[in-house]
N, C-alpha and C positions, 0 to 999 in steps of 0.2 A: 755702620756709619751713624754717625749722632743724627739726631734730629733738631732741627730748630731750638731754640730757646724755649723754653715753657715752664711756669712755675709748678711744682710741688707742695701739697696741702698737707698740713697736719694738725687735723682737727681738735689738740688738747695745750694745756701750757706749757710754756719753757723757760727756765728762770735762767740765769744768768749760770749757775754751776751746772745745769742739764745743758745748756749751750759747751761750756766748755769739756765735759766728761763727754758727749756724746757725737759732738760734730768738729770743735778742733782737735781736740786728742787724737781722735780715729786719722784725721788728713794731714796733720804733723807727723803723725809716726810714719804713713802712706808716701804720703810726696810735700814733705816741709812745709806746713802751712802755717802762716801768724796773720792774727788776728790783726787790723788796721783800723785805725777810726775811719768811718764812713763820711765822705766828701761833701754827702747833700744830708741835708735835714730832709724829715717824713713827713712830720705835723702827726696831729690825733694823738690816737690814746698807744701808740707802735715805737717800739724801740728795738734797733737794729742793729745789726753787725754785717761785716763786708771780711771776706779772707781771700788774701795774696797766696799764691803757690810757685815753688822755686821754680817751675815751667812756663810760669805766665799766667797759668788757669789764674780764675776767678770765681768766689762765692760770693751770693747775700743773702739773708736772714732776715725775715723781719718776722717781728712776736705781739701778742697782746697777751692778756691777763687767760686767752680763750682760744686761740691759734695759732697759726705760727708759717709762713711760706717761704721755700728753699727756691734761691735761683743759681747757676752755675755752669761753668763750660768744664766743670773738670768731674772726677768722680764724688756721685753721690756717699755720704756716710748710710752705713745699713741701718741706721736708726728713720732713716726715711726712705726705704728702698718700697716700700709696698704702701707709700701714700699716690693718690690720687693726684694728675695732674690738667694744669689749665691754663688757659693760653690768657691773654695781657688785658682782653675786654671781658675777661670773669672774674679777677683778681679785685679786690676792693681799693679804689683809685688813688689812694695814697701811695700802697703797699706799688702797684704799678708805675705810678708817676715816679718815686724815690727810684726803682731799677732804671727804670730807662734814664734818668740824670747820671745816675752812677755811672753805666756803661754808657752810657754817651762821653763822659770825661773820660773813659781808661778808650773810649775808643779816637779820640781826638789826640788822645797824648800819645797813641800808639801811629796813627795815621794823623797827622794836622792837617794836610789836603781834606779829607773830609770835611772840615770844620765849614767851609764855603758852601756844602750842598746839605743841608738840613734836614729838609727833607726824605731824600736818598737815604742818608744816616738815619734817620727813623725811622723809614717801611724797609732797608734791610737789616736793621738791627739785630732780629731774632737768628741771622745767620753771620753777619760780620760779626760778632760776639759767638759764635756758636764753638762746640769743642772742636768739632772735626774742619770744619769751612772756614772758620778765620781767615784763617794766611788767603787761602784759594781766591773767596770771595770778595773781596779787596783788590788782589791783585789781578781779578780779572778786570773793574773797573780802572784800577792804575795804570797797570799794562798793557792788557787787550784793549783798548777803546771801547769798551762794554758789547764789541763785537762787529763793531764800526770798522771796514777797511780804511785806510787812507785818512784817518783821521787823526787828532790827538786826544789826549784824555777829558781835558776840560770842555770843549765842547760838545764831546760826548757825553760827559755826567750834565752836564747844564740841560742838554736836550732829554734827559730824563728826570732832570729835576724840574723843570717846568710840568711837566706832566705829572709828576705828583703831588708838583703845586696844588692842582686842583682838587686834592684828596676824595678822587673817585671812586680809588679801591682801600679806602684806607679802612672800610669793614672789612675785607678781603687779605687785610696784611697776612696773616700767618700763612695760610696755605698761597698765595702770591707770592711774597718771599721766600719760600721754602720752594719756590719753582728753579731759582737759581740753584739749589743744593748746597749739599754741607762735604762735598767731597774734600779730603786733604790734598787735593791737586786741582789744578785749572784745566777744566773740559773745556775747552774753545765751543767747539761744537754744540756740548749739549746746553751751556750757558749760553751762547748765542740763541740758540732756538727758544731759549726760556725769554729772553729782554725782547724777541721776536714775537712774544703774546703781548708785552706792555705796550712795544709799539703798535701794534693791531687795535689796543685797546684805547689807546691815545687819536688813533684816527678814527674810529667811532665815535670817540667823544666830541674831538672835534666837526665829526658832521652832525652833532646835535641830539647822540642818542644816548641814552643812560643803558650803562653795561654791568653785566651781570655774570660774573667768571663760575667756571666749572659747573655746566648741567647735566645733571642727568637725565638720561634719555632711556628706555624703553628696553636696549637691548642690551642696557649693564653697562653701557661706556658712558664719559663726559666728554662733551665736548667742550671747546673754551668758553666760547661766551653767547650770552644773550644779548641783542642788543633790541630796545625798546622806547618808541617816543606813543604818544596818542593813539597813531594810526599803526604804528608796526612792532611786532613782534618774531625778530628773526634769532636763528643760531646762525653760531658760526666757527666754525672749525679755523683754526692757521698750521701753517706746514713753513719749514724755513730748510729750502734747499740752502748747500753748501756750494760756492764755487767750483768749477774745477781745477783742480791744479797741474793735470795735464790737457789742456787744450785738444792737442791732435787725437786724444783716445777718447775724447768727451767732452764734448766742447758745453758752455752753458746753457745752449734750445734744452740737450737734453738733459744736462743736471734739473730742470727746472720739470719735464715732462716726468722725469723718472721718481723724484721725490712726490710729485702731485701724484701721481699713479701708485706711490705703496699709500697713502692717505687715503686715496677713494678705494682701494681695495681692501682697505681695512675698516676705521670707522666707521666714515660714510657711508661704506657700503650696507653694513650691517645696520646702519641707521636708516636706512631706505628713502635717502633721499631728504629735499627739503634744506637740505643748509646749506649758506653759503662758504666756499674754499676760500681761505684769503693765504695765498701762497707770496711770503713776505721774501723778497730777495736780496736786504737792506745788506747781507756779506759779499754781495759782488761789488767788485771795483767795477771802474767805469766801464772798459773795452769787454768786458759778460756782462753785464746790464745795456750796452748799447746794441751788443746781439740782441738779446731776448727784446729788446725793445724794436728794435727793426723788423725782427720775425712776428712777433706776437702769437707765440704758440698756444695750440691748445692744449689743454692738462687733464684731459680726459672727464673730466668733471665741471656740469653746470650745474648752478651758476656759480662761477669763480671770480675772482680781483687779484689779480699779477700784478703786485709792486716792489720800488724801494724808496725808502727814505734815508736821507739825510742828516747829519747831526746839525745842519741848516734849519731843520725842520719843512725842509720842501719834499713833497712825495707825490710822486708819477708812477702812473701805472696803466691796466689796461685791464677791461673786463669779457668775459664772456660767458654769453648766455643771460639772460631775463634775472638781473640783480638788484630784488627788492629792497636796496638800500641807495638811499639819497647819498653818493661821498664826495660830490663838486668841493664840497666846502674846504675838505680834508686831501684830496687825491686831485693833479694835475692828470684828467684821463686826458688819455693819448687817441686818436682819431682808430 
C-alpha cells in the first residue's frame, strides 16, 4: 500500500533533455505519459513540469540550476528510486506551495464538492491525491458521512472543516492524515475510528487545551494525544466502539464495555496507568446511544469519558473516575 504523498530529493541538476530522457520516456513507454504545461506558477529561481498518465496518475517536477524534487501518485522512474524523501514542511516553500496549487486544481476538477471545504482539502491532501487512497478517501467523506450515522455529507465535512479551521494540527498534517489511510477501498470502520481522534482532539481544544498527537511513552507504544494548558498535563488514549448490528446477540452497553476492555488490556495496560480513556461513540445512531446513555456503563478503566458527537457539533457524554481534564466547555456531561 502506498504511502501518503511525500516529496523525493535529488540533490544534482536536470536540464530540460535529462527530464525528458530520464523521467518521461521511462512513464510514456510504462503507462502513457505526456508532459502538460503546469497550471500554477512557482516564482524563484524553479522551473517545472507536471505529467498526466492514461490512468489518471499524476507527476511534478520541479528543478533549479542545483536540485530537483519528484512528487506523484503513480510510479517512480528508476532515475529516482534511491533518492531520499520528505514530507511538505522540509521542501523549500515554493517548490511545496506550487504542488499543493497543482493538486489542489486536479483535485477540485476531479471532486468540485470539495471546493467548499478548503481546509479539509488541504490537511487530507497528502492522501486524497495519494496512489492507492484516492478513490477510497474521498469517497468515504462523500459517501459515508465521514462516519457520521444518520447524517448527510455536508454537514458532516462542515463539522470537520471548522475544526481544522483552527489549524491546530496543521504541524501534525502528514502523520494525522495518513491516519485515515491510503487503502484502495473504504474501511468504514477503520476510517471511522481514525476521524474519531480529530473529534477527540477538537473537544480538547475546545475545552481550552493545546494538543499534541502521537506520544510516546515508556513501554514502546503511542498514545494519541497530549493535552496541555498552565496547569495540566495529561495523555489520552481514544477507542471508537462500533454499533452493533445485531442488537439481540449484543446489544450497545456491551459493544461499548468490550471495545473499552481490549484498549485497557492492551495499551493502557502496559502503560501503567495515568491516562485518560475517551471512548468516542459518535457511530451510534440514536436508540445505542440512548442505551449507553441511560446505563452509563463502566469500561473497566479509570479515568474514562464516554461520548458522542454530532455533525451539530453538540457532544454529551459521561465520565468515570477522577478525570483531570476540565470538558464543561466541550462535552454536555450527563448527571
Amino acid at each position: 500500500m502506498a504511502r501518503p504523498l511525500r516529496f523525493r530529493y535529488s540533490p544534482s541538476s536536470w536540464s530540460e533533455q535529462k527530464v525528458r530522457h530520464e523521467i518521461l520516456q521511462p512513464l510514456r513507454s510504462n503507462i502513457g505519459a505526456r508532459a502538460v504545461t503546469p497550471q500554477c506558477e512557482i516564482g524563484a529561481n524553479w522551473k517545472t513540469h507536471r505529467f498526466e498518465m492514461q490512468n489518471g496518475d499524476v507527476a511534478l517536477f520541479a528543478r533549479n540550476d542545483e536540485e530537483a524534487y519528484w512528487m506523484g501518485n503513480t510510479e517512480t522512474p528508476s532515475s529516482l528510486w534511491r533518492t531520499d524523501k520528505f514530507g511538505w514542511r522540509e521542501v523549500p516553500y515554493h517548490v511545496a506551495r506550487w504542488a499543493q496549487r497543482e493538486l489542489l486544481a486536479t483535485l477540485y476538477e476531479e471532486d468540485p464538492w470539495l471546493a467548499d471545504y478548503p481546509h479539509i482539502s488541504w490537511f487530507f491532501l497528502p492522501v486524497f491525491m495519494s496512489k492507492d487512497g484516492r478513490e477510497s478517501t474521498r469517497a468515504f467523506f462523500r459517501e459515508h458521512a465521514s462516519g457520521f450515522p444518520d447524517a448527510g455529507r455536508r454537514e458532516t465535512t462542515r463539522f470537520f472543516e471548522d475544526f481544522f479551521k483552527t489549524g491546530v494540527l496543521d504541524e501534525y498534517r502528514h502523520v494525522m492524515s495518513g491516519k485515515l489511510g491510503t487503502s484502495d477501498h473504504v474501511d468504514r470502520v477503520r476510517m471511522s475510528a481514525a476521524m474519531g481522534e480529530f473529534i477527540a482532539a477538537k473537544i480538547l481544544t475546545d475545552a481550552g487545551y493545546d494538543v499534541v498527537p502521537e506520544i510516546e511513552v515508556t513501554t514502546g507504544h503511542s498514545l494519541d494525544f497530549r493535552a496541555k494548558d498552565a496547569q495540566t498535563n495529561v495523555l489520552v488514549e481514544v477507542t471508537r466502539p462500533q454499533p452493533p448490528t445485531n442488537r439481540a446477540a449484543a446489544g450497545p452497553v456491551a459493544a461499548v464495555r468490550d471495545t473499552a476492555e481490549t484498549k485497557t488490556n492492551g495499551q493502557l495496560a502496559e502503560h501503567g496507568g495515568g491516562a485518560v480513556l475517551f471512548v468516542d461513540c459518535s457511530s451510534f445512531r440514536d436508540d445505542n446511544w440512548n442505551a449507553v446513555r441511560a446505563e452509563q456503563p463502566d469500561v473497566r478503566h479509570r479515568p474514562a469519558v464516554v461520548y458522542r458527537a454530532r455533525p451539530s457539533g453538540h457532544v454529551e457524554g459521561y465520565r468515570k473516575g477522577s478525570v483531570p481534564l476540565e470538558l464543561g466547555d466541550a462535552i454536555d456531561l450527563l448527571n
